[in-house]
N, C-alpha and C positions, 0 to 999 in steps of 0.2 A: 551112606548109612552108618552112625554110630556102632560102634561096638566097644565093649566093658572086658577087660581082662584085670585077675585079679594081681594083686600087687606081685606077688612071687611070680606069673606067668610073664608080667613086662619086665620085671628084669631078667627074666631069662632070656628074654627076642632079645631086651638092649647087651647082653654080655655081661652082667654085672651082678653083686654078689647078690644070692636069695635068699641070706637070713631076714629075718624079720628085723632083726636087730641091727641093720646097716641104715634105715634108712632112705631107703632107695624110693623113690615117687619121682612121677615124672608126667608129662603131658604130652598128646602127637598131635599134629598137624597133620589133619588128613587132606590126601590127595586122591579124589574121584576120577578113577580111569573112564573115560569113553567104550574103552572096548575090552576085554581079558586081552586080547593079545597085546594092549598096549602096557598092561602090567608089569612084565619083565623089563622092559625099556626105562620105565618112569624108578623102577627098585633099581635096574645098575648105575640111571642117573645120580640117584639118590648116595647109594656107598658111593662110588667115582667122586664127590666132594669133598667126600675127607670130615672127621671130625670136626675141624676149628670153624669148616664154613658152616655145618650145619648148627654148632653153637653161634653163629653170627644170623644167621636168617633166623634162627628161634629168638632171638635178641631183639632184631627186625619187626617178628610178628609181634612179641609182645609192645615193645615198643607203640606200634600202629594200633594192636585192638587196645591198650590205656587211651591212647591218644584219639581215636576215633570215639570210646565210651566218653571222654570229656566233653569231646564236641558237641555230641547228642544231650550229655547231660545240661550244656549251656544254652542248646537252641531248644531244650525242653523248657530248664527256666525261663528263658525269653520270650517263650509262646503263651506259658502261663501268666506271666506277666502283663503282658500285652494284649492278651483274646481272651484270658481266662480257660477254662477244660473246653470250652468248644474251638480255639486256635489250635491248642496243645492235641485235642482227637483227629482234628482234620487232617496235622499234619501227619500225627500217626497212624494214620488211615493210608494218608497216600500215596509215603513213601514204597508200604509195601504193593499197593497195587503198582506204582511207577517199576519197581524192579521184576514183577510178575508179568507187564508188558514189554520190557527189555529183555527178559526170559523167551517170551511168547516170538517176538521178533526176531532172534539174533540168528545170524546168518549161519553156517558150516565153517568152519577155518577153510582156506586154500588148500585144493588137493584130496580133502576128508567130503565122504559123497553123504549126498543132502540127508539121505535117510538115515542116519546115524539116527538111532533115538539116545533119550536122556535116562 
């Protein structure tokens, strides 16, 4: 679930200064717990990395979501291209049902018991 904090409130979680006037914005990478209790686990993993890797994986993510918006933006021209808005709807139609059924399907991790809901 998204949440909004306003700019002086994140840079107070990030440690950094809350004038107005520094500048400070920034972006998170949310990570969805399974369970409250796995909360604390996933936050010590989180510090335990250290700064420089956590600027290397935000690096990472941007890197992937540019580079995955390319892709889609190429296989969108190509379907228009090629099928016109009925290629270009189908596929955009199906990809999200295809990931709604890989949702619907996918198994418990090993060890985590089946009624875990989402």
């Amino acid at each position: 679930m998204p949440g909004i904090q306003s700019r002086k409130a994140f840079a107070m979680d990030a440690h950094s200064d809350t004038s107005e006037s520094s500048g400070f914005s920034a972006m998170a990478l949310a990570y969805i717990a399974r369970s409250a209790e796995d909360v604390p686990r996933v936050l010590a993993k989180a510090a335990a990395l250290g700064a420089e890797y956590r600027r290397r994986l935000n690096g990472l993510y941007m890197a992937t979501f540019f580079g995955a918006g390319a892709v889609g933006s190429a296989a969108g021209g190509w379907a228009f291209a090629h099928g016109g808005w009925a290629l270009a709807s189908a596929i955009g139609l199906t990809l999200p049902i295809a990931a709604l059924l890989y949702f619907a399907t996918e198994r418990a991790p090993c060890g985590e018991p089946a009624s875990v809901t989402r």
